[in-house]
C-alpha positions in Angstrom: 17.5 2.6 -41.4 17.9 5.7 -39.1 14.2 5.7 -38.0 14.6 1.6 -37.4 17.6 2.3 -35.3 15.6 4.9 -33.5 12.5 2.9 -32.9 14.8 0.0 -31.9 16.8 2.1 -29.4 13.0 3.4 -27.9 12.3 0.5 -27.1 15.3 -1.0 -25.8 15.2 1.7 -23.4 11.5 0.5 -22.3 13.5 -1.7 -20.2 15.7 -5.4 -20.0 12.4 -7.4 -21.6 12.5 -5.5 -24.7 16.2 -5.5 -25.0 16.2 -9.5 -24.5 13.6 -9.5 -27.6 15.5 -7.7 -29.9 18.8 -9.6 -28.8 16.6 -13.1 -29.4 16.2 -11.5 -32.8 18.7 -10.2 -33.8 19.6 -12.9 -36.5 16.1 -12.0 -38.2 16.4 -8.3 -38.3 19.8 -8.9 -39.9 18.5 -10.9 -42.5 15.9 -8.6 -43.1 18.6 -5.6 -43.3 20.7 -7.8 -46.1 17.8 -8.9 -47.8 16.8 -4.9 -48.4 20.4 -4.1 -49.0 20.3 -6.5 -52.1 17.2 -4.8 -53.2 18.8 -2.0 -52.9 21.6 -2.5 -55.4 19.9 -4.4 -57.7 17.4 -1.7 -58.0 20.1 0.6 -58.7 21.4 -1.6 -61.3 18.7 -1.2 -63.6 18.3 2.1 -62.8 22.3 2.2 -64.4 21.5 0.1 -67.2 18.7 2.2 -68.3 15.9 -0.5 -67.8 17.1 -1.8 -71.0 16.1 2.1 -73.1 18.2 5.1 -72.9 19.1 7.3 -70.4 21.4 6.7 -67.9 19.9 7.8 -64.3 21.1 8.8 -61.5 22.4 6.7 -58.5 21.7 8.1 -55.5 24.1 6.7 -53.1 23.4 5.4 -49.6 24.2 7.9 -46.4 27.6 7.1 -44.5 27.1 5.2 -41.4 26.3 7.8 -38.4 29.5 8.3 -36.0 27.7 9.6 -33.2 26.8 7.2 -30.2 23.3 6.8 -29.3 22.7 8.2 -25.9 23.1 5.7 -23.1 20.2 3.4 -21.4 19.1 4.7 -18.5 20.6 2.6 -15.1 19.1 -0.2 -14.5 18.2 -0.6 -10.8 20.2 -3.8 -8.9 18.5 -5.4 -6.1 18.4 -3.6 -2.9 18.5 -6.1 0.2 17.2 -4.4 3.9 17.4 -6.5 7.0 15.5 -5.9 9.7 12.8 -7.2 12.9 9.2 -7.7 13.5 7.5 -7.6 16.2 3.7 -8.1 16.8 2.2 -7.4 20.7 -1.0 -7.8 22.0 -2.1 -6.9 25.7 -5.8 -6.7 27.2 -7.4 -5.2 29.9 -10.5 -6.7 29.9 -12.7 -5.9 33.1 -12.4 -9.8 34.5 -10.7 -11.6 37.1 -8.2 -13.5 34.6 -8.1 -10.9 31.8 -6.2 -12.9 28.5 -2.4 -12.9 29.1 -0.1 -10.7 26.4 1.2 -12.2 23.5 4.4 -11.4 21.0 5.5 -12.6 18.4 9.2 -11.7 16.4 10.6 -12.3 13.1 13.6 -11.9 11.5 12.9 -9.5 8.2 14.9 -9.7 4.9 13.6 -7.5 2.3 14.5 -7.2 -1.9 13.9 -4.2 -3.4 13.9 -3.8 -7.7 12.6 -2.1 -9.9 9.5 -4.4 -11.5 8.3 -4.4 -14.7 4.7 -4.0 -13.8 2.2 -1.2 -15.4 0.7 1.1 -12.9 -2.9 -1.2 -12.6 -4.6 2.2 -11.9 -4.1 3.9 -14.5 -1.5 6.8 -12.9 1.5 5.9 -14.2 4.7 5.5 -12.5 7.6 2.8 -12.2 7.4 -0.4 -10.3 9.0 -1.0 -7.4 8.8 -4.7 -6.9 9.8 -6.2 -3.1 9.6 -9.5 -1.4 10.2 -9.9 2.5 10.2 -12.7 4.2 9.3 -12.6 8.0 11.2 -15.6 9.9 9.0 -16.5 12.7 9.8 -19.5 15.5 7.6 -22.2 13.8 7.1 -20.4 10.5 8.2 -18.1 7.8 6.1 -15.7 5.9 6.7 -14.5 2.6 4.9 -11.4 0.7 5.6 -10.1 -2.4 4.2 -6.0 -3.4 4.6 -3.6 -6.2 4.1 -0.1 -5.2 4.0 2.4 -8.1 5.9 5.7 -7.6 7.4 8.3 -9.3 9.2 11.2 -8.9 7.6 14.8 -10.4 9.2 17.7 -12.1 8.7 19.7 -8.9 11.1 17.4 -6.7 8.3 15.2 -5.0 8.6 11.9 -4.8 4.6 10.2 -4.3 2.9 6.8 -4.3 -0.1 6.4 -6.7 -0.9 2.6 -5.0 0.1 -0.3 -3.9 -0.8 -4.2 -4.3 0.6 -6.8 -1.6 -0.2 -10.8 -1.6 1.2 -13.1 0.7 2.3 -17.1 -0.7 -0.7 -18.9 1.2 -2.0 -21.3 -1.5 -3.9 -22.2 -3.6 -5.3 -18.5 -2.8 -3.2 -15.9 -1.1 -4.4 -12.8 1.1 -4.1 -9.6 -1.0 -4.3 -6.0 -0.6 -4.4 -3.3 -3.5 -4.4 0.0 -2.3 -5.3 2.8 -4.9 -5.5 6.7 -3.9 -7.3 9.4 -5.5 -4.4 11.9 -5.2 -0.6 10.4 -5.3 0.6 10.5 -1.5 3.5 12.6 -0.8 6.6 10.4 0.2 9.4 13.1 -0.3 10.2 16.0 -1.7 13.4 16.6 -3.2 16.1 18.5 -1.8 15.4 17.7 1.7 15.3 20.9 3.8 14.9 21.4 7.2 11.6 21.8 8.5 10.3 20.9 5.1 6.7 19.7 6.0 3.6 18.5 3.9 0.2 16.2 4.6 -1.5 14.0 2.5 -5.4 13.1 2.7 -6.5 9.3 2.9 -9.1 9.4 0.1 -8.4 5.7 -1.7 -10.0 2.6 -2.4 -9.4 -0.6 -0.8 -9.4 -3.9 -1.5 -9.2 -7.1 0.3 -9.0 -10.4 -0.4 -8.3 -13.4 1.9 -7.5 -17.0 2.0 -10.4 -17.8 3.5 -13.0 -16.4 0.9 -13.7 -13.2 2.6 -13.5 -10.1 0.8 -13.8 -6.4 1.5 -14.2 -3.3 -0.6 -13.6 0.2 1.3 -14.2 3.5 -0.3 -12.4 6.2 1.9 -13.2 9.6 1.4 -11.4 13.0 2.1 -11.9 12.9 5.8 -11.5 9.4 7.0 -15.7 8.5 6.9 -15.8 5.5 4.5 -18.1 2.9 3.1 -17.2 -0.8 3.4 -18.7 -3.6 1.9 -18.0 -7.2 3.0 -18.7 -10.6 1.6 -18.1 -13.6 3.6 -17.5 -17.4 2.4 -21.3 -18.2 3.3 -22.6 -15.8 1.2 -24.1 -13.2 3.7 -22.9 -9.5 2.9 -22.3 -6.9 5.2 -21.8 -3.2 4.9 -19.9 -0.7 7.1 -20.8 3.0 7.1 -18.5 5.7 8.8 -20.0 9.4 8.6 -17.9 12.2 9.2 -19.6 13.4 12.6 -18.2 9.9 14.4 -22.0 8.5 13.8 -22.5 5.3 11.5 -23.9 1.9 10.8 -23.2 -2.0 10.7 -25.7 -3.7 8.1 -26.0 -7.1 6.8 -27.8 -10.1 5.7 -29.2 -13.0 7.0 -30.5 -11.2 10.2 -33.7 -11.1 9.1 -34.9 -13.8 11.1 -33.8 -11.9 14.3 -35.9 -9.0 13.2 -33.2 -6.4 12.8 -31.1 -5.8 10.1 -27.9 -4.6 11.7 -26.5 -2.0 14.5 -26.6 1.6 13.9 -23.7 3.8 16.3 -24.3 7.4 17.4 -21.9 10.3 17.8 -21.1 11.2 21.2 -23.7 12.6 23.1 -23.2 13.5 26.9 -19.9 11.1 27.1 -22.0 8.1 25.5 -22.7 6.6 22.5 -26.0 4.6 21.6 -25.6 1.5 20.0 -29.4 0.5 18.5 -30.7 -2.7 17.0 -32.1 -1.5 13.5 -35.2 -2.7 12.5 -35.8 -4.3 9.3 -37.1 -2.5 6.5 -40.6 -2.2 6.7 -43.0 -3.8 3.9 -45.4 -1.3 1.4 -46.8 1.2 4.2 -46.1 -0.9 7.7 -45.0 1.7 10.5 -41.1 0.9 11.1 -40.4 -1.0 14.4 -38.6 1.4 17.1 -35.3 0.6 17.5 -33.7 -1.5 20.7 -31.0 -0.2 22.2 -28.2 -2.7 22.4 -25.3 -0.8 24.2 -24.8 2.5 25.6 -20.6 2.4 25.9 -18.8 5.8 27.8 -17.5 7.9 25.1 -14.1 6.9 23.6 -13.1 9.8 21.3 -14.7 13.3 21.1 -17.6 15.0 19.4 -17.0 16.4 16.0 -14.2 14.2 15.7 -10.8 13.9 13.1 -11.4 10.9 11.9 -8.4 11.2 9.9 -5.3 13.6 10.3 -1.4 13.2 8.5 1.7 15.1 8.7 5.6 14.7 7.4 8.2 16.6 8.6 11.9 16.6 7.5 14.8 17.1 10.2 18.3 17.5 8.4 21.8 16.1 9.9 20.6 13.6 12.7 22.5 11.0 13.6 20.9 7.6 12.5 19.9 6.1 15.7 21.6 2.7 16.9 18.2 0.6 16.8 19.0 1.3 12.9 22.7 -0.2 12.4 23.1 1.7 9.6 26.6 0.1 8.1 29.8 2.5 8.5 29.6 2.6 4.9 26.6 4.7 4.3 28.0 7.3 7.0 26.5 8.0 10.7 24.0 10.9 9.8 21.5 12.2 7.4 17.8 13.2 7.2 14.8 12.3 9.2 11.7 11.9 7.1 9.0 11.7 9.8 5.5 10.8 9.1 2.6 10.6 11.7 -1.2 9.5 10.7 -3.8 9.0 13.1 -7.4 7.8 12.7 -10.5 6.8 14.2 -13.2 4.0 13.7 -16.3 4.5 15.2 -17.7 1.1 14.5 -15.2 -1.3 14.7 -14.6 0.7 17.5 -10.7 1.5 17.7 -8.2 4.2 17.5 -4.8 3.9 15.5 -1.6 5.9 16.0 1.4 5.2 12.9 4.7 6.8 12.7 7.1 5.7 9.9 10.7 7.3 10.1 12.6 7.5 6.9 16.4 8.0 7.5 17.8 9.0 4.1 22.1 9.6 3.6 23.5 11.7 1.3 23.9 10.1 -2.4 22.4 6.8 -1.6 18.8 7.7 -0.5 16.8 5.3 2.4 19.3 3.8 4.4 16.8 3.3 7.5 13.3 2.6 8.0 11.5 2.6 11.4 7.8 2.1 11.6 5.6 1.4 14.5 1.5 1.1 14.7 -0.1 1.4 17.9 -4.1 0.3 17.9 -6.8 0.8 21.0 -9.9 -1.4 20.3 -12.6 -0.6 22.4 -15.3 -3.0 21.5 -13.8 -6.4 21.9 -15.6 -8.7 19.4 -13.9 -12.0 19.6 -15.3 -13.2 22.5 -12.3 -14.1 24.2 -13.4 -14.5 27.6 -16.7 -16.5 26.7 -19.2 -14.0 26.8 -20.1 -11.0 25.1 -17.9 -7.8 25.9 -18.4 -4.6 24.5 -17.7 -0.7 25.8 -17.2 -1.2 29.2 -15.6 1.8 29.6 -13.4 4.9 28.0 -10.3 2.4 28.7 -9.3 -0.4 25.9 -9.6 -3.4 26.2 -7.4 -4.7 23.7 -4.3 -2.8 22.8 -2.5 -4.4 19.7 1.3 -2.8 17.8 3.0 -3.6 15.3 7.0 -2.8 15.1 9.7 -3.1 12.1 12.6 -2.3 11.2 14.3 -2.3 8.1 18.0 -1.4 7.3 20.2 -1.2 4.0 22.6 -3.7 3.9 23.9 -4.4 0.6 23.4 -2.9 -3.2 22.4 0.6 -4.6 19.0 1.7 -3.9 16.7 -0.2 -6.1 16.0 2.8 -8.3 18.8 5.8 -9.4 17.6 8.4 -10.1 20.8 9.8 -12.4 19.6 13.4 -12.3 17.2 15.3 -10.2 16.0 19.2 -12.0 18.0 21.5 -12.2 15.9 23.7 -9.9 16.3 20.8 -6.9 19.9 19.8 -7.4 21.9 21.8 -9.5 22.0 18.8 -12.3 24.3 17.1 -10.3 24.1 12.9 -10.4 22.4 11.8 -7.4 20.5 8.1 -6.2 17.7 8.1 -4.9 15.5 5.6 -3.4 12.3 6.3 -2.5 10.4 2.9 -2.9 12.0 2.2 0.1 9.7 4.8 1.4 7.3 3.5 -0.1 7.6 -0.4 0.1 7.6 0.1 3.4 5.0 1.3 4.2 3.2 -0.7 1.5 3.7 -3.9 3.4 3.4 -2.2 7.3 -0.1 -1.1 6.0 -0.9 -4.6 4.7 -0.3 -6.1 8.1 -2.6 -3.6 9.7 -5.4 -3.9 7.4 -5.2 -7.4 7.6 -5.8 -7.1 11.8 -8.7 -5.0 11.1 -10.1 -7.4 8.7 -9.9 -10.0 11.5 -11.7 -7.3 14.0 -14.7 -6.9 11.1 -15.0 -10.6 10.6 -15.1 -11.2 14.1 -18.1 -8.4 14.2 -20.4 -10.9 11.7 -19.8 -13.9 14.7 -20.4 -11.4 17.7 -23.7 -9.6 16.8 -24.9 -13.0 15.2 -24.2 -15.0 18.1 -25.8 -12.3 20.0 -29.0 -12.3 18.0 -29.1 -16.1 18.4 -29.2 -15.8 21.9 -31.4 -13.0 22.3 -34.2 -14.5 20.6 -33.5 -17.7 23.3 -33.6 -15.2 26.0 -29.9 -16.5 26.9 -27.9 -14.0 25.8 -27.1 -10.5 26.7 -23.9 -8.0 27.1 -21.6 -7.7 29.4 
């Protein structure tokens, strides 16, 4: 019975499904415990009587019940709930008499925050941190629903292993899973001043949308990355980023316009080359020179950094008022303060992220300010009625997205009840860096999803383009 009460008490502390099971069962497993008991003693009754021959045997008799308490369950997290805003700008500066007039767009945010039950999908471990936010808009109201997988290591860092995010569109939603290579630093526990780390972007990608289109990205080291996109027709396209700012845009079903994509260079004398790539030639054919297509002013440098991240922790700020931290969780604490920036050569944009963490003492993220600032260059939507594309060094198309996201009410979704003894002395403390993490989860979603618009808007541009170049209509403006 010992072992059965120590398997049972395992698995009970596996978590609230598990406990439900053996609750639901108890009944059986006490039947099962008498029906053994009566084995039990009529087994030793023969053994008394001898088995009907001589000798008497001896009874050996059951252990006392233990007195000692089983250590308790670990706490179970309650729901967290944030409140915040969201705010979505676009501006343009397109080189025309009536350039586009800016847009906004803001929501009202209320986020939940638990611990899930879901296994890490990758493989790398780590506990479930289960959200939904809804985003009240004017005339609608979003919902999405992610599980980011964290966990906190023996060293006092808190990291992110991956992420998945769908929205409630139906019948199909648009979903993200985001898986990296090496677990992201979030935090690192204690927080010191001045405490500082990076983290590098190698991950895989995946995206699928409502509409049928779906994208796999395979990001390595340093930003340069290969993308491969299917659309609802059937035609497959396939990004290529190289690390010296140089890379490619091929696909199918341009055969018939005698290319098979757009290859980019690097900058060269404050211009990049945009060519027309031939299609691959058949047996020993000479390949076709390439056509130019577009020769755009240089918008980032040679050599670039496609991709570059830092944190930094300040200790003792005051939480800043955008925040409304309640009075409860006190007016000060730690800044957590994160800054990535990164470059697309093909889709032709530059993206600037900070996400502030403001963490108080025993209660963990109280405060969470994020804001994404993006500078396409190429406009590929053709907005305007004709084709645009690197007029100059300047943007055309300048798009940010802003939330906020503030405790309100319940304990972080995950305690922590003791950190090592090397980062905290052993003393109790909550912690909850999901929030962290969450977060940025579904502020990553929304950008990815505005970049998949940007790369499905390529697959119209250069095919309407091709159309009208073999009329002799079309050009670039």
């Amino acid at each position: 019975m010992g072992s059965w009460v120590s398997s049972r008490w395992t698995l009970i502390l596996n978590g609230s499904r598990l406990m439900h099971y053996f609750n639901k069962r108890g009944p059986v497993l006490l039947k099962i415990r008498l029906l053994l008991g009566g084995f039990a003693i009529l087994a030793a009754g023969l053994v008394a009587c001898g088995g009907g021959g001589g000798g008497g045997g001896n009874i050996i008799p059951s252990p006392p019940p233990s007195t000692t308490a089983p250590p308790p369950p670990p706490p179970v997290s309650s729901p967290a709930v944030y409140s915040g805003t969201l705010q979505k700008n676009d501006t343009y500066a397109y080189p025309a008499s009536s350039p586009l007039p800016s847009t906004s767009a803001n929501a009202t945010v209320t986020l939940n925050v638990s611990t899930g039950s879901s296994t890490n999908p990758f493989g790398q471990g780590g506990t479930d941190q289960h959200s939904v936010q809804s985003d009240a808009f004017p005339l609608q109201t979003t919902v999405e629903t992610t599980d980011s997988w964290v966990n906190q290591l023996s060293n006092g860092q808190v990291v992110l292993y991956g992420f998945q995010s769908a929205d409630n569109v139906t019948p199909t939603p648009n979903s993200v899973s985001w898986q990296y290579a090496n677990p992201q630093i979030l935090d690192e526990l204690p927080e010191t001043n001045g405490a500082s780390w990076t983290n590098v972007p190698q991950a895989t990608v995946l995206e699928n949308d409502a509409d049928g289109f779906i994208a796999k990205r395979a990001i390595n080291s340093d930003g340069s990355y290969t993308e491969n996109d299917i659309y609802p027709t059937g035609f497959k396209n396939t990004i290529t980023v190289n690390s010296d700012g140089s890379g490619s845009y091929l696909g199918t079903g341009w055969a018939q316009y005698g290319t098979n994509g757009f290859t980019y260079s690097a900058p060269t004398n404050g211009v990049i080359t945009i060519k027309l790539a031939p299609p691959t030639p058949v047996g020993t054919a000479t390949p076709a020179p390439p056509t130019v297509f577009a020769t755009p002013a240089a918008w980032f440098a040679p050599s670039p950094t496609l991709y570059s991240q830092s944190t930094t922790v300040t200790t003792g700020v005051t939480f800043p008022a955008s925040c409304a931290v309640p009075a409860t969780y006190g007016a000060t604490g730690n800044d957590i303060d994160q800054v990535t920036s990164r470059i697309d050569p093909v889709v032709g944009f530059t993206d600037n992220q900070t996400i502030q963490t403001y963490t108080a003492p025993g209660v963990g993220s109280v405060c969470v300010v994020m804001n994404d600032g993006t500078d396409y260059y190429y406009d590929y939507s053709q907005d305007l009625g004709f084709l645009t594309i690197g007029i100059s060094s300047t943007p055309m198309h300048v798009a940010t997205i802003a939330q906020t996201l503030t405790l309100q009410s319940g304990p972080p979704a995950i305690i922590v009840a003791r950190r090592s003894a090397a980062a905290s002395g052993g003393r109790p403390v909550m912690l909850s860096p999901e929030t962290i993490a969450v977060g940025r989860a579904r502020f990553m979603a929304a950008v990815e999803r505005e970049h998949a618009k940007h790369v499905q808007a390529m697959r119209t541009f250069f095919t309407r383009y091709l159309h009208e170049r073999q009329l002799n209509q079309g050009g670039v403006r």
